[in-house]
C-alpha positions as CSV (number, residue, x, y, z in Angstrom):
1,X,211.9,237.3,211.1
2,X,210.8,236.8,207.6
3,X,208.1,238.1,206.1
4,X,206.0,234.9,204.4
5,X,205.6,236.1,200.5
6,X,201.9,235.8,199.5
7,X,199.5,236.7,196.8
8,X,196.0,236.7,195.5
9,X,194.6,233.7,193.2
10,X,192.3,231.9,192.4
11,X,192.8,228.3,193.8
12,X,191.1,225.0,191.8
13,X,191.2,221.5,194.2
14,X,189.8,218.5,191.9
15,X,189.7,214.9,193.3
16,X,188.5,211.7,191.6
17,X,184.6,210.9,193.2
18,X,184.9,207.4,194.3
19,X,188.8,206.5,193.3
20,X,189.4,203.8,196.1
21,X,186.6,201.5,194.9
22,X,187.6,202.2,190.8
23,X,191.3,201.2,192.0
24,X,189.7,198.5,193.9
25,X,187.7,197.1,191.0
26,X,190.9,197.3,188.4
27,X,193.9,199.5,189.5
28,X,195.7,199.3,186.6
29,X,192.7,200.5,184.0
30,X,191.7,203.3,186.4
31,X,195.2,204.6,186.1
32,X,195.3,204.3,182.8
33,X,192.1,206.2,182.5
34,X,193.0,209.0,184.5
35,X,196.6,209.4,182.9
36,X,194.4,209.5,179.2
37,X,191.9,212.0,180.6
38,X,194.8,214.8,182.2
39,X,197.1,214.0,178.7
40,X,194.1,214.5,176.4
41,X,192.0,216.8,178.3
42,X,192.7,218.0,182.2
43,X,196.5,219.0,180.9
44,X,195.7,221.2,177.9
45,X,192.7,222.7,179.1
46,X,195.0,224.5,182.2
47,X,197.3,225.4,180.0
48,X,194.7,227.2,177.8
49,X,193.5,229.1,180.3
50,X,197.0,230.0,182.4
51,X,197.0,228.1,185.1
52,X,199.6,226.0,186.8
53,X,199.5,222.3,188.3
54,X,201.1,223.1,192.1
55,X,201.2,219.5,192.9
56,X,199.1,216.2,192.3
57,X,198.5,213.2,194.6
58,X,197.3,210.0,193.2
59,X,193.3,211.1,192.7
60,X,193.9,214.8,193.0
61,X,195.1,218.6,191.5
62,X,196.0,221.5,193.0
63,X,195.8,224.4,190.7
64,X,196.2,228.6,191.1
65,X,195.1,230.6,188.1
66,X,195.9,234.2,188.4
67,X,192.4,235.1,186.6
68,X,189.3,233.6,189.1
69,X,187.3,233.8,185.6
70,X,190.1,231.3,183.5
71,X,189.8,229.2,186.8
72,X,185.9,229.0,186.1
73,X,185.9,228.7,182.6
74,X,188.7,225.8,183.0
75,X,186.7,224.2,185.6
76,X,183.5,224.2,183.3
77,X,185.3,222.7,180.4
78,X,187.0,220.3,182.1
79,X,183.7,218.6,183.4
80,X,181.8,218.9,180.4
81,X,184.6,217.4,178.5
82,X,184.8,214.4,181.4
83,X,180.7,213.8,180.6
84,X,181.2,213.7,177.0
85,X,184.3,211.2,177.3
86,X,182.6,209.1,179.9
87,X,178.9,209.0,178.2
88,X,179.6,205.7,176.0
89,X,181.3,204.1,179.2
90,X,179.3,201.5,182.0
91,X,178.9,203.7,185.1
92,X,180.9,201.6,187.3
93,X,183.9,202.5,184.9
94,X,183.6,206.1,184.9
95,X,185.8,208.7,186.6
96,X,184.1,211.5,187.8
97,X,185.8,214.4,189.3
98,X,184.7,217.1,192.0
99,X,186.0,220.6,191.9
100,X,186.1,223.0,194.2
101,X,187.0,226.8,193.6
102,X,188.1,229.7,195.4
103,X,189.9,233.3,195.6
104,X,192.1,233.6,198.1
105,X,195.5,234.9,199.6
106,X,197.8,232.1,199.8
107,X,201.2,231.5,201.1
108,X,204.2,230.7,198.5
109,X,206.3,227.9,199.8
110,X,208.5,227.3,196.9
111,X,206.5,225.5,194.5
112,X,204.3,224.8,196.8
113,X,200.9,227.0,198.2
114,X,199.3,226.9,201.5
115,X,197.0,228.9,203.8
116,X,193.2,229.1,204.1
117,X,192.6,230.1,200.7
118,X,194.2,226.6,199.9
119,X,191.7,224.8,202.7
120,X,188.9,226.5,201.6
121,X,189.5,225.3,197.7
122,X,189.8,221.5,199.7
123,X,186.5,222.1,200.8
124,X,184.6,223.2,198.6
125,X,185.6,219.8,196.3
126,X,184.6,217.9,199.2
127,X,180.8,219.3,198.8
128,X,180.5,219.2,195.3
129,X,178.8,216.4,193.6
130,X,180.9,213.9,191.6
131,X,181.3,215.5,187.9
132,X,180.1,219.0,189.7
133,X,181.5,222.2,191.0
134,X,181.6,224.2,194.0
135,X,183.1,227.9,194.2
136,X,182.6,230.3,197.2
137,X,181.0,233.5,197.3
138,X,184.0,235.1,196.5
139,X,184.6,233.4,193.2
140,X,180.5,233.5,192.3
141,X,181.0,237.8,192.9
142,X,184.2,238.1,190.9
143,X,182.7,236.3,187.9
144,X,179.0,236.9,187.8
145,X,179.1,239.8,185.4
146,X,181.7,238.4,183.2
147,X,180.6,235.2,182.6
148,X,177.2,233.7,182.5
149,X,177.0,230.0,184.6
150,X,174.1,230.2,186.6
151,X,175.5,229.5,190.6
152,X,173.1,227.8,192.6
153,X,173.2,229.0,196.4
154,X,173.8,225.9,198.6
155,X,173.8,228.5,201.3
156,X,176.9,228.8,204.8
157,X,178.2,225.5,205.0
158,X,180.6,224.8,208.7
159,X,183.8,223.2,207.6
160,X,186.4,221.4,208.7
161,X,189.3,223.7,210.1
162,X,187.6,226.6,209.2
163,X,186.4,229.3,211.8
164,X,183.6,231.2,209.6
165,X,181.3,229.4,207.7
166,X,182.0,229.5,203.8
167,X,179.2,230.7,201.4
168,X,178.9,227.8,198.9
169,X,177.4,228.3,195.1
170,X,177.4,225.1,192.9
171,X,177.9,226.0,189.4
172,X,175.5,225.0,186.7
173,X,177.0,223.3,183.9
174,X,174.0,223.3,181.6
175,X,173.8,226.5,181.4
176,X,174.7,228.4,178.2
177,X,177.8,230.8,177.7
178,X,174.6,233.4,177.2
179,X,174.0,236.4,179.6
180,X,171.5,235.6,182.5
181,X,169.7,238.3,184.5
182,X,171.1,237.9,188.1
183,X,168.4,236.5,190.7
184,X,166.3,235.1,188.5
185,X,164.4,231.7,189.2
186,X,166.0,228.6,189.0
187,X,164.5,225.9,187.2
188,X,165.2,222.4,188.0
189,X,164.7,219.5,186.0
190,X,163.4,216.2,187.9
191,X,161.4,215.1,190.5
192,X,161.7,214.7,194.1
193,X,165.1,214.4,194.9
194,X,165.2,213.0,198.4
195,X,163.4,211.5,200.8
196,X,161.6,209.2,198.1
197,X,159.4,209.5,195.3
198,X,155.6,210.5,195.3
199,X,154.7,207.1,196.1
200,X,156.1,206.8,199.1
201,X,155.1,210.5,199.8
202,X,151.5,209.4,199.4
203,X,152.3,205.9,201.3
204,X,151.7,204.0,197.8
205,X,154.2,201.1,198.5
206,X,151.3,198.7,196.5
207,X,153.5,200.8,193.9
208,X,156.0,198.2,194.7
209,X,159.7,198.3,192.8
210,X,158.8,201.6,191.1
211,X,158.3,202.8,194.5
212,X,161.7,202.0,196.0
213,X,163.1,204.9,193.1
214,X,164.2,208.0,195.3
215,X,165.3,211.9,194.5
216,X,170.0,215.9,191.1
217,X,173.0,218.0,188.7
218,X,172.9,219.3,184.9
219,X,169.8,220.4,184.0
220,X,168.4,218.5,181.4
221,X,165.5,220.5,180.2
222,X,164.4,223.4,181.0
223,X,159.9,223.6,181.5
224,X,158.5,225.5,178.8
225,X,158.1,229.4,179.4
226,X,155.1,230.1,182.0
227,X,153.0,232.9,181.4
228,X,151.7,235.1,184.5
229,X,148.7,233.2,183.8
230,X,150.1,229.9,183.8
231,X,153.2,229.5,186.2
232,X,155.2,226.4,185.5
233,X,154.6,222.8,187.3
234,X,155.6,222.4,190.9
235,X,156.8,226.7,191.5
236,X,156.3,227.8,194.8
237,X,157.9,230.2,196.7
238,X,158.8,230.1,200.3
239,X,157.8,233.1,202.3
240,X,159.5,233.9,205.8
241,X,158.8,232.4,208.7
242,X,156.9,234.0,211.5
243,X,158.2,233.6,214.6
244,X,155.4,233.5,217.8
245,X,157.4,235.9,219.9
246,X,160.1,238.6,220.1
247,X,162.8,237.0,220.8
248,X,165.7,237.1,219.0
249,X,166.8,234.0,219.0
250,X,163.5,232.4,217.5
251,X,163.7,235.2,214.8
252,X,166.9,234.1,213.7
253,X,166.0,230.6,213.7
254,X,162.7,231.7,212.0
255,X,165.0,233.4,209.4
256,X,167.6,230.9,208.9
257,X,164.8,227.6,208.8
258,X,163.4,229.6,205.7
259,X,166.8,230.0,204.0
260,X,167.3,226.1,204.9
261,X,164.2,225.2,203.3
262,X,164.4,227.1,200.4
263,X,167.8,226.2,200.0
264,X,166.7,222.6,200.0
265,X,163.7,222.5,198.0
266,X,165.5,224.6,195.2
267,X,167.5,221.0,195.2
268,X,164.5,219.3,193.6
269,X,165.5,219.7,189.5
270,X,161.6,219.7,188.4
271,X,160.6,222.7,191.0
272,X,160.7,225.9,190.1
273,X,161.7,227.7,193.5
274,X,161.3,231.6,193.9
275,X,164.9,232.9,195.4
276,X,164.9,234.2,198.9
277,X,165.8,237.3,197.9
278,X,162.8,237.9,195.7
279,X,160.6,236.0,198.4
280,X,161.7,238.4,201.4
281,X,160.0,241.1,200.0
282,X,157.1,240.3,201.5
283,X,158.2,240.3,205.1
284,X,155.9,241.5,207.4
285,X,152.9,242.4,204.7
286,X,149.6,241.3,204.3
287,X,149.7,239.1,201.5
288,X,147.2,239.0,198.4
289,X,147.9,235.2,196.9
290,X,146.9,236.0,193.8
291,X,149.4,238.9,193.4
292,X,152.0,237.3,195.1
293,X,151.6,234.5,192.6
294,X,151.7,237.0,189.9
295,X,154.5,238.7,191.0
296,X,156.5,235.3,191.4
297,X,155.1,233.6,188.7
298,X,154.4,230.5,190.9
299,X,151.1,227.8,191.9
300,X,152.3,227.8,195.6
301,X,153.2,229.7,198.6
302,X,154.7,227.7,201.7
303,X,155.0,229.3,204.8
304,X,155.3,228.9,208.4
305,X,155.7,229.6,212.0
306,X,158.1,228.3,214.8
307,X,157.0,228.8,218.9
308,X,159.2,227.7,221.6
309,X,156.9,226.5,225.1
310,X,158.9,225.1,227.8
311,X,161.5,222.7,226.4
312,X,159.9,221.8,223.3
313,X,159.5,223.6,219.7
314,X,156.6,223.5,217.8
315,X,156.6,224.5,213.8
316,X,153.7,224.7,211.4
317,X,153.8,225.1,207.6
318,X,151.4,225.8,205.3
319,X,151.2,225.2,201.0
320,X,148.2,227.2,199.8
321,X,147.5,227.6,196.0
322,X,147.8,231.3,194.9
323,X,144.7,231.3,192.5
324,X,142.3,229.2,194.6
325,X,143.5,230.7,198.0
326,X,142.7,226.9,199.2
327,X,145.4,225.5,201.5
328,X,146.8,222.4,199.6
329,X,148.4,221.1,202.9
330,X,149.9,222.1,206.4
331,X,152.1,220.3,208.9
332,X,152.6,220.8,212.8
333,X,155.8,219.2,214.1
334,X,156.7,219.5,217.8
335,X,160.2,218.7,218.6
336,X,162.1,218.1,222.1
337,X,165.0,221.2,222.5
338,X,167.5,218.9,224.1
339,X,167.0,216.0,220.6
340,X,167.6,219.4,218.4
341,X,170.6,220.0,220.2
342,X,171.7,216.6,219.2
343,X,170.7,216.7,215.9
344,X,169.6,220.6,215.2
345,X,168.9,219.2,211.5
346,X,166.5,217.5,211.9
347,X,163.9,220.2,211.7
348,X,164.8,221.2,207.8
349,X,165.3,217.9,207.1
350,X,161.8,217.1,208.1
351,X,160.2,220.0,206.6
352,X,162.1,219.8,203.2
353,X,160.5,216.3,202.9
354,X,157.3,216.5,203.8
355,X,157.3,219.9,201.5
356,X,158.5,218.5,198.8
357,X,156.4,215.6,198.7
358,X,153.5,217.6,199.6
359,X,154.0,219.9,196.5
360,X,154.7,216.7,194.0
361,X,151.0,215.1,195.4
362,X,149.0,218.3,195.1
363,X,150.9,218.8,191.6
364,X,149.7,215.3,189.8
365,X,146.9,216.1,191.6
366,X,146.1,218.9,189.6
367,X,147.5,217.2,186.6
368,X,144.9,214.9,186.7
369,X,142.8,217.3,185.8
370,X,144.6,219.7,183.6
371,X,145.3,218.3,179.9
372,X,145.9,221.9,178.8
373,X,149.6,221.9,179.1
374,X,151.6,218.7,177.4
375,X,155.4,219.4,178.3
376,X,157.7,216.7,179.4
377,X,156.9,217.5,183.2
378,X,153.0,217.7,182.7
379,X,153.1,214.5,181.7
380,X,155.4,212.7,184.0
381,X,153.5,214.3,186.5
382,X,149.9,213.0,184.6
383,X,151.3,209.1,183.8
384,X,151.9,209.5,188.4
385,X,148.4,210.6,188.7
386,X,146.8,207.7,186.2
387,X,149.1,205.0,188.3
388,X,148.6,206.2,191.1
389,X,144.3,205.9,190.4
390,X,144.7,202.2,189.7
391,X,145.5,199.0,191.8
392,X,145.7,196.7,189.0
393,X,148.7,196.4,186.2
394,X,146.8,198.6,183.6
395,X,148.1,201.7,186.5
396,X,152.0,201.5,185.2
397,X,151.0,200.2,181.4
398,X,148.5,203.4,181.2
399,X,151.2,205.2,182.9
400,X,153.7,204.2,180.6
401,X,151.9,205.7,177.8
402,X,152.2,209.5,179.4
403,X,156.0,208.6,180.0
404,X,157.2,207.3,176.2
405,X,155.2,210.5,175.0
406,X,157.4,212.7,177.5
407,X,160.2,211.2,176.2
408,X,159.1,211.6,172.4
409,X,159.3,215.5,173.2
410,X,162.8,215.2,175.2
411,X,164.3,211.8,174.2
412,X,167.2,212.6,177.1
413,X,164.2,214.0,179.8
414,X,165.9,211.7,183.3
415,X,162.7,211.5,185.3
416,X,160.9,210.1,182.2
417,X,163.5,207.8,181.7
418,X,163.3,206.9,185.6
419,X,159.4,207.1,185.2
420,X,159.6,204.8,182.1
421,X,161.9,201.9,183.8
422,X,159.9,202.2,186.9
423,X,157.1,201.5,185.0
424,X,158.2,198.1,183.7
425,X,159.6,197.3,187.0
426,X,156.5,197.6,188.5
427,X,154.5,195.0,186.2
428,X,157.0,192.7,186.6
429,X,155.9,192.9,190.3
430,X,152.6,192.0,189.6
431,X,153.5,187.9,188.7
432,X,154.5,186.3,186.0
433,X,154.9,187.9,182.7
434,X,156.3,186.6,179.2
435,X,158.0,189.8,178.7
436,X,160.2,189.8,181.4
437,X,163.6,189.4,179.7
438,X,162.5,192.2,177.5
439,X,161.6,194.7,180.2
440,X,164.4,193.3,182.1
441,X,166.6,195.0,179.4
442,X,164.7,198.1,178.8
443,X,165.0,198.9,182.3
444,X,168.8,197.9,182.1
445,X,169.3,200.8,178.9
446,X,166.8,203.1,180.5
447,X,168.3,203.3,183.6
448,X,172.1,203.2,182.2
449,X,171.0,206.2,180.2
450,X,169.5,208.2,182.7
451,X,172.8,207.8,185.2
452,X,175.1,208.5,181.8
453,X,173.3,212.1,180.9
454,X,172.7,212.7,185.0
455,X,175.8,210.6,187.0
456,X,174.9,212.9,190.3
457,X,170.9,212.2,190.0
458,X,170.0,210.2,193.3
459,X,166.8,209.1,192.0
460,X,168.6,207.6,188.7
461,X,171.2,206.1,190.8
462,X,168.2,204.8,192.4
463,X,166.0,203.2,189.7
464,X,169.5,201.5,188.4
465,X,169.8,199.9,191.4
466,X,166.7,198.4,190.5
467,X,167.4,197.1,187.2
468,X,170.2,195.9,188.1
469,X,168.8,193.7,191.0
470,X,165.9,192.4,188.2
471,X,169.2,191.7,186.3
472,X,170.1,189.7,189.5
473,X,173.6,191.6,189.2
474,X,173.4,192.2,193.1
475,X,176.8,193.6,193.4
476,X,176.0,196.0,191.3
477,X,172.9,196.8,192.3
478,X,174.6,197.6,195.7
479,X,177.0,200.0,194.7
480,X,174.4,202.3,192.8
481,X,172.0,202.1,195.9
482,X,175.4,203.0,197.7
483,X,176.4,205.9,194.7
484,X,172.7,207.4,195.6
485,X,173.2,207.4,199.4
486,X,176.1,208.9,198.7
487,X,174.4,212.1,196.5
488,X,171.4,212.2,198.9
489,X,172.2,210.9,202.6
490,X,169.0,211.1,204.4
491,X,166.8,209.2,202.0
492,X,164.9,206.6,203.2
493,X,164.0,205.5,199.8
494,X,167.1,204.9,199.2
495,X,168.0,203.0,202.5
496,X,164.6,200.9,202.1
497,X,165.3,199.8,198.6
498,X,168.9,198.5,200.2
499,X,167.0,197.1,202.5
500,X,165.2,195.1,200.1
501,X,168.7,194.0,198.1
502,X,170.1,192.5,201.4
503,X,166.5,190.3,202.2
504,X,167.1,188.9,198.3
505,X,170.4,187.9,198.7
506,X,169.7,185.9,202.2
507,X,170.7,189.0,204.6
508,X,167.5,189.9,206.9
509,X,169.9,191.4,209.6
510,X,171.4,194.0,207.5
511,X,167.8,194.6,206.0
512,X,166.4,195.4,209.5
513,X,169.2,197.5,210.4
514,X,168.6,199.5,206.8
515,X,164.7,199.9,207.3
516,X,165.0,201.0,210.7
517,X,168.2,203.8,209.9
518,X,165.2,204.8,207.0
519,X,162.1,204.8,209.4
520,X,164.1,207.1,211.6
521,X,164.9,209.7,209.3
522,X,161.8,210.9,209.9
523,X,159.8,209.0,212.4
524,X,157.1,207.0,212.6
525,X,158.5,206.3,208.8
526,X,157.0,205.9,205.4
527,X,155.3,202.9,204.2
528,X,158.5,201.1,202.2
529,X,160.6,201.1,205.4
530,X,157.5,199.4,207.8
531,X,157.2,197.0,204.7
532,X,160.9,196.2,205.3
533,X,161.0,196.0,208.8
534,X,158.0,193.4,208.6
535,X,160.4,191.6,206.1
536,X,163.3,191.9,208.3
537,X,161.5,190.6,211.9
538,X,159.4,188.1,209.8
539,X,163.0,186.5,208.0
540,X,164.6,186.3,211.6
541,X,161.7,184.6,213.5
542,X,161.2,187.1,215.3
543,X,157.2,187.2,214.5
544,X,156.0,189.1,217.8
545,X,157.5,191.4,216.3
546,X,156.5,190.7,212.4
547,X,153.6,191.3,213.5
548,X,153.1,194.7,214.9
549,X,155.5,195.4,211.8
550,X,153.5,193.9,209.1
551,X,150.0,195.7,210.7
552,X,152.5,199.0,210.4
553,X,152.5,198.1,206.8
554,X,149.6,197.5,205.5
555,X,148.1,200.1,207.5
556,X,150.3,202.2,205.5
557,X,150.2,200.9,202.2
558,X,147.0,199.0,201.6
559,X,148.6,196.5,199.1
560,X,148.2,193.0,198.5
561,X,152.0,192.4,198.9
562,X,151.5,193.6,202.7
563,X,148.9,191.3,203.6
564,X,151.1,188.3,202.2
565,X,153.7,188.9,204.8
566,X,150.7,189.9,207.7
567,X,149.1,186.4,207.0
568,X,152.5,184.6,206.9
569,X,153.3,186.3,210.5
570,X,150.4,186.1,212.0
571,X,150.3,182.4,211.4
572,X,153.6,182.1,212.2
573,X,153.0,183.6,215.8
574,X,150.1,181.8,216.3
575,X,147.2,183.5,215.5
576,X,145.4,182.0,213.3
577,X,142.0,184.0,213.2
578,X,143.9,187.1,212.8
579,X,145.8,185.1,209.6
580,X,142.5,183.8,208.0
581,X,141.5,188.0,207.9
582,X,144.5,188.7,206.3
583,X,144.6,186.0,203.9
584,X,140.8,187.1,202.6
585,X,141.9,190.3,202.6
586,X,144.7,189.1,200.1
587,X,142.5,187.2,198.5
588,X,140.2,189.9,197.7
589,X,143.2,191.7,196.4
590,X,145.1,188.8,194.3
591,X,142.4,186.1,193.6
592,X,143.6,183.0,193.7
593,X,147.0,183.8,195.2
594,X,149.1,180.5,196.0
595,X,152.4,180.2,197.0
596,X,154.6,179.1,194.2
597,X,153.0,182.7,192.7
598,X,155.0,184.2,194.9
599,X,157.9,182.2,194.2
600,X,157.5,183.2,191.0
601,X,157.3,186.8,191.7
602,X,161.0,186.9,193.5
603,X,164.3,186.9,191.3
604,X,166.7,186.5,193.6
605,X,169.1,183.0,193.0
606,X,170.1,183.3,196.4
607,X,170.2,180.0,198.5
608,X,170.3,181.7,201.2
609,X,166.9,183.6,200.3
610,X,164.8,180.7,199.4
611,X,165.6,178.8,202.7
612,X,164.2,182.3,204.3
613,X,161.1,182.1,202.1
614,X,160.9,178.4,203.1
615,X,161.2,178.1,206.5
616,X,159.4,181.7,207.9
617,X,157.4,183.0,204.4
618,X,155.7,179.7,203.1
619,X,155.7,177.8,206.1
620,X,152.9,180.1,207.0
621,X,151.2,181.0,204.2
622,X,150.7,177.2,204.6
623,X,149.5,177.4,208.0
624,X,146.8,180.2,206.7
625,X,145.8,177.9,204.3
626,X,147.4,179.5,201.1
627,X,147.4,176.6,198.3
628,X,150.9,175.9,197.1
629,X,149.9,175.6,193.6
């Protein structure tokens, strides 16, 4: 037999993010495109650092470098070349590409390559974000005293057709070509990537539009250095898990729920997140907050415990601040074993939201109160806290204030360009207002800006799909929502606010079917998927159930937006006591509310939505007793 002739290399698979819909929008400019970007840029940048093209498909590479460090360094170029050529280009027209690295032996077949090295490289581009990287452990060893990337640790990740699972880093491209101190913290730069934005964390969905925004790659600023004294805005650390007994299998899963969640929450670009490895340490100890703080320099320590009883699991978690030794907030989930065995992420996926929103409320919170520190963060985080205090349209103008000053100290700063755009979204949602076209097209650059400097930001995504639908470019506006499901899967935000594009362009089905997928990810649901599933029952007739979906709401959300579909259903079923309480509640809220104000307050040119509005919406405000004009 022969013996197959291998080597060791360093392996580079690249893919255009997203090439079936460019080709599908204009085939022959995408090629174009990609064939200027590999003559002008891809091409000579392998050739500068050594490596060789083993074969291309139509949207792909495969490349082998003998030196994993040219692979890495070719990698980074590459990208940040692909931003700076795409940054004066519409989003929909950009290609983005996603790279994955790795070190490997592989099989020589000619020109060709094969073996698991070759798979793994595939893999890794699968996971990384479009315009990002992914490199195994392997590559992030060989390289991390020769070069200085910072690798963020996305932790084992199973893939496809491979036994063992691979040890994934995505590589920072903002960070200098300086040396960095292994294991220090990682600082990321916006707010709440997933599973929506404070508002809906806090059940604010009176916030309206701005609300609907939900949660990230190149860091965009770093937060100002934090003294001992001072640790920086949302830092916590997550300490182990306790498990309840001594068992080793709730150990383990003790162990690996903490390296999950911290994992997870290190995904959040403005929270600072102490590394496991540093956090560890303190296994088994009695703990001193305040040192601990110290010793991390963070506001926060999370931590938890799981218990198994019978065939159920129950799992606490606790944020307490480090200086005031006051718990902030604490959970207790209690989950069936045979629904984990379906789905055994659900527990993380929980936890990471409800932590992360727990740390952004406690944080503007405390920026409420704190006018000490004034970098872009701090005041993000203080325009939230003086929205969040109001009801009225001064909230987002006061708001807006905090934002444009946050920008004045980072003009390129994406959550205050989100923030910002939100803002303006969010009194256009409050009526009429003769500066509508205007903030119609600030929201249009501001969000276009924020998705240019970020493309793999969820919550930019997010906020463009907004602007777009003010822009009544519904098309559009679907594909970002889509490009931010697409960064961040499970959130909720994101399938609410889709939710809300398919009710304005005459759709209520696919609405329901969105707001209920968001209310599930994690049960009974925030406040923006209840409002939608009122929407969604209310728009098909079915106002039984409109109605125990519209109490939901404005249970949840105590805005005057809720109690406008509450009246129309509960007319519209047939109670009509229960619809004169809501409409004085709404009155109380919006004096003198009719129902062409409402008209006014909906964009959409859809037919198809205004004979919804018609026949279920205003046919019982009308039956409440809400004046037309």
């Amino acid at each position: 037999m022969t013996r197959d002739h291998r080597r060791l290399a360093a392996i580079v698979s690249a893919d255009v993010a997203g090439y079936s819909r460019l080709m599908g929008v204009d085939d022959s400019g995408t090629l174009a495109a990609l064939k200027a970007h590999r003559r002008e840029l891809i091409d000579p940048k392998i050739a500068e650092y050594g490596g060789r093209i083993v074969k291309t498909t139509g949207d792909g590479l495969l490349l082998e470098f003998p030196s994993v460090v040219d692979a890495v360094r070719c990698a980074v170029d590459v990208q940040r070349g692909m931003a700076e050529r795409n940054a004066d280009l519409p989003p929909e027209q950009r290609i983005d590409l996603r790279i994955g690295i790795n070190v490997g032996d592989i099989i020589i077949d000619g020109e060709d390559i094969h073996g698991d090295g070759v798979n793994v490289a595939a893999r890794l581009q699968a996971l990384a974000e479009p315009g990002g990287i992914c490199a195994s452990r392997v590559v992030r060893d060989q390289v991390l005293d020769k070069l200085s990337f910072t690798f963020e640790d996305l932790g084992a990740q199973q893939v496809k057709n491979i036994v063992r699972p691979v040890e994934v880093y995505r590589v920072d491209l903002g960070s200098a070509e300086t040396q960095t101190p292994t294991g220090g913290r990682r600082h990321w730069q916006r707010l709440t990537r997933a599973l929506g934005w404070p508002w809906l964390a806090a059940g604010v969905l009176a916030l309206g539009l701005a609300g609907i925004a939900v949660w990230l790659l190149l860091p965009l600023l770093k937060p100002s250095p934090a003294s001992a004294d001072s640790p920086p805005p949302l830092s916590l650390a997550i300490l182990p898990f306790a498990a309840a007994s001594d068992s080793a299998a709730d150990k383990q899963y003790a162990e690996q729920l903490t390296s999950d969640l911290t994992t997870n929450v290190s995904r959040n670009r403005s929270a600072t997140v102490s590394p496991s490895s540093l956090a560890s340490a303190f296994t088994g100890k009695t703990i001193d907050l305040p040192s601990v703080g110290r010793q991390l320099n963070v506001r926060y320590i999370a931590e938890g415990e799981i218990r198994h009883a019978g065939d159920k699991v129950f799992v606490t978690v606790r944020l307490t601040d480090t200086k005031t030794r006051k718990q902030a907030w604490s959970d207790r989930r209690e989950y069936e074993l045979a629904a984990l065995a379906a789905k055994p992420d659900t527990v993380q996926l929980q936890l990471t939201r409800r932590l992360n929103n727990a740390l952004l409320n406690v944080e503007i919170q405390r920026a409420a109160s704190d006018t000490a520190t004034a970098g872009p963060l701090d005041l993000v985080l203080r325009g939230y806290a003086v929205w969040y205090a109001e009801t009225t349209v001064s909230g987002p103008r006061e708001a807006r204030k905090r934002f444009e000053a946050a920008l004045q100290l980072s003009p390129n700063y994406v959550p205050a360009l989100i923030a910002l755009a939100n803002s303006y979204s969010e009194e256009l949602y409050f009526g009429p207002n003769p500066d509508s076209r205007l903030f119609e097209q600030k929201m249009d650059t501001l969000t276009g800006r924020a998705v240019s400097i970020d493309p793999s930001d969820a919550e930019a995504w997010q906020s463009r799909a907004a602007a777009l639908g003010w822009l009544g470019r519904w098309d559009e506006a679907v594909s970002a929502s889509e490009r931010a499901e697409t960064i961040y899967p499970w959130g909720a935000g994101i399938l609410s606010w889709r939710s809300w594009i398919m009710i304005s362009t005459g759709r209520p089905a696919e609405a329901l079917a969105l707001a209920q997928r968001a209310a599930a990810i994690d049960p009974p649901g925030g406040g923006f998927p209840q409002l939608m599933t009122c929407k969604g029952y209310l728009y098909l007739g079915r106002y039984e159930e409109a109605v125990k979906a519209c109490e939901k709401s404005a249970g949840l959300n105590n805005s005057w937006i809720d109690q406008v579909y509450l009246t129309a259903a509960y007319a519209q079923n047939g109670d009509l006591n229960k619809a004169k309480i809501a409409k004085d509640e709404l009155l109380k809220l919006q004096p003198g509310y009719t129902i062409d104000r409402y008209r006014q307050t909906w964009y959409s040119g859809t037919p198809a939505f205004f004979e919804l509005v018609e026949k279920h919406l205003a046919a019982g405000l009308r039956k409440a007793g809400i004046p037309e004009k």
